[in-house]
C-alpha positions in Angstrom: -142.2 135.7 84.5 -141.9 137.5 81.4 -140.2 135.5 78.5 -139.9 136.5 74.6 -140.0 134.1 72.2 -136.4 134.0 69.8 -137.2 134.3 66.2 -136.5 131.0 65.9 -139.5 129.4 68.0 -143.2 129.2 66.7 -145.4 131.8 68.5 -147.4 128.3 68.4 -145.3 127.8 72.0 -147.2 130.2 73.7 -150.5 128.3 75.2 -147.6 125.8 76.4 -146.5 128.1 78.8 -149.9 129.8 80.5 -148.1 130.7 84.1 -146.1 133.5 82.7 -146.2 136.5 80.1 -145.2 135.8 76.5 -144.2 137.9 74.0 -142.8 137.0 70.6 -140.0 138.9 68.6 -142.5 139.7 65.9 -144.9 140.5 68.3 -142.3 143.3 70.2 -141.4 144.1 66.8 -137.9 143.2 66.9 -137.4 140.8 64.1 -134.3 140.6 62.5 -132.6 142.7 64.9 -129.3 140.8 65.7 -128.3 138.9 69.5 -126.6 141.5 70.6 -128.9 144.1 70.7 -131.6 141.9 71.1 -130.3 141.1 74.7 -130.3 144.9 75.7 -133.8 145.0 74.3 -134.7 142.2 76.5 -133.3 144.3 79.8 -134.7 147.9 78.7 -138.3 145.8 78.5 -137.9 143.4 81.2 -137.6 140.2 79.8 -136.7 137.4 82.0 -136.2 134.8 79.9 -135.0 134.6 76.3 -136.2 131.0 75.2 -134.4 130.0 72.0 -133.6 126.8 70.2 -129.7 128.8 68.6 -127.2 126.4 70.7 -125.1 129.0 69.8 -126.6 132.4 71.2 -124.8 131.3 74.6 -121.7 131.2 73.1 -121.7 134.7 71.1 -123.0 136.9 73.4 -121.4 137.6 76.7 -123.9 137.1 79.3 -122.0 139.1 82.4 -123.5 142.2 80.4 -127.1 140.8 80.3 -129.3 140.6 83.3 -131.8 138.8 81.2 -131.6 134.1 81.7 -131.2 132.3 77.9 -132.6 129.1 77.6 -132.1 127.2 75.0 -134.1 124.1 73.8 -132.4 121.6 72.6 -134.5 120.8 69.9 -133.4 119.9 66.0 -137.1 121.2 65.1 -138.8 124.3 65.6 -142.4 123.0 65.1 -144.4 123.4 68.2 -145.4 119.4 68.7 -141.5 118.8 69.1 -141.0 122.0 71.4 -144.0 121.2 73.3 -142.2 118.3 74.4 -139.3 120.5 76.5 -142.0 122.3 78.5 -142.3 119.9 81.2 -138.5 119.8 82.0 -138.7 123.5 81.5 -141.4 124.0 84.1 -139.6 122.1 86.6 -136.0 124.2 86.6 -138.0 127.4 86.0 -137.5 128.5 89.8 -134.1 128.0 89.7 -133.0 129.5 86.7 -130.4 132.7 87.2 -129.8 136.0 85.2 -126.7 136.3 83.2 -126.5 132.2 82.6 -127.7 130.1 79.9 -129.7 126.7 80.3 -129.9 123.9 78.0 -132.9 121.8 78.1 -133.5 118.8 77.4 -136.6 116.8 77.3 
C-alpha cells in the first residue's frame, strides 16, 4: 500500500509502518501545497492512503472526487512516540479501509 505522510506527521512514523511504501510530503516535494490539490496529487501518484492527524481535512474536502482513503489519527501530538501508539489499531483496519472515506483512529 502506498501512503504519504500529511505535513503534519513526523517522517519519524515511517519505520512504524514497514509493510507498505511511504512517502512524506516533503519527500514528494509537495509542501505547502493546500488539501485540495494535494488529494489530486495523491491520485495522479497513486497514493492509497493519506495519513493525517487535521480532524478537519475530512470535512473540507469532498471525498466523492478522491479515489485516494484519509485517515486521520486522532492524536493532540505529532511527536512520533504519541503517533507510534495509533499503529497497532491502524494495522488491524488497514484491510478494510475504502477509497473516497475517511477513518478516525483511535488508539
Amino acid at each position: 500500500m502506498k501512503i504519504l505522510l500529511d505535513e503534519c506527521v513526523t517522517k519519524h512514523l515511517k519505520p512504524y509502518l514497514p509493510d507498505h511504501d511511504v512517502y512524506t510530503v516533503r519527500q514528494m516535494e509537495w509542501s505547502g501545497i493546500k488539501n485540495g490539490k494535494l488529494m489530486t496529487l495523491c491520485v495522479e501518484n497513486g497514493v492509497d492512503i493519506l495519513l493525517t492527524i487535521d480532524k478537519n481535512l475530512q470535512y473540507q474536502q469532498n471525498l466523492d472526487k478522491y479515489p485516494v482513503t484519509v485517515v486521520v489519527l486522532n492524536s493532540f501530538s505529532s511527536k512520533v512516540e504519541d503517533l507510534a501508539l495509533f499503529i497497532p489499531s491502524f494495522d488491524a483496519q488497514v484491510g478494510s479501509f475504502e477509497r473516497h472515506r475517511a477513518y478516525l483512529i483511535d488508539k
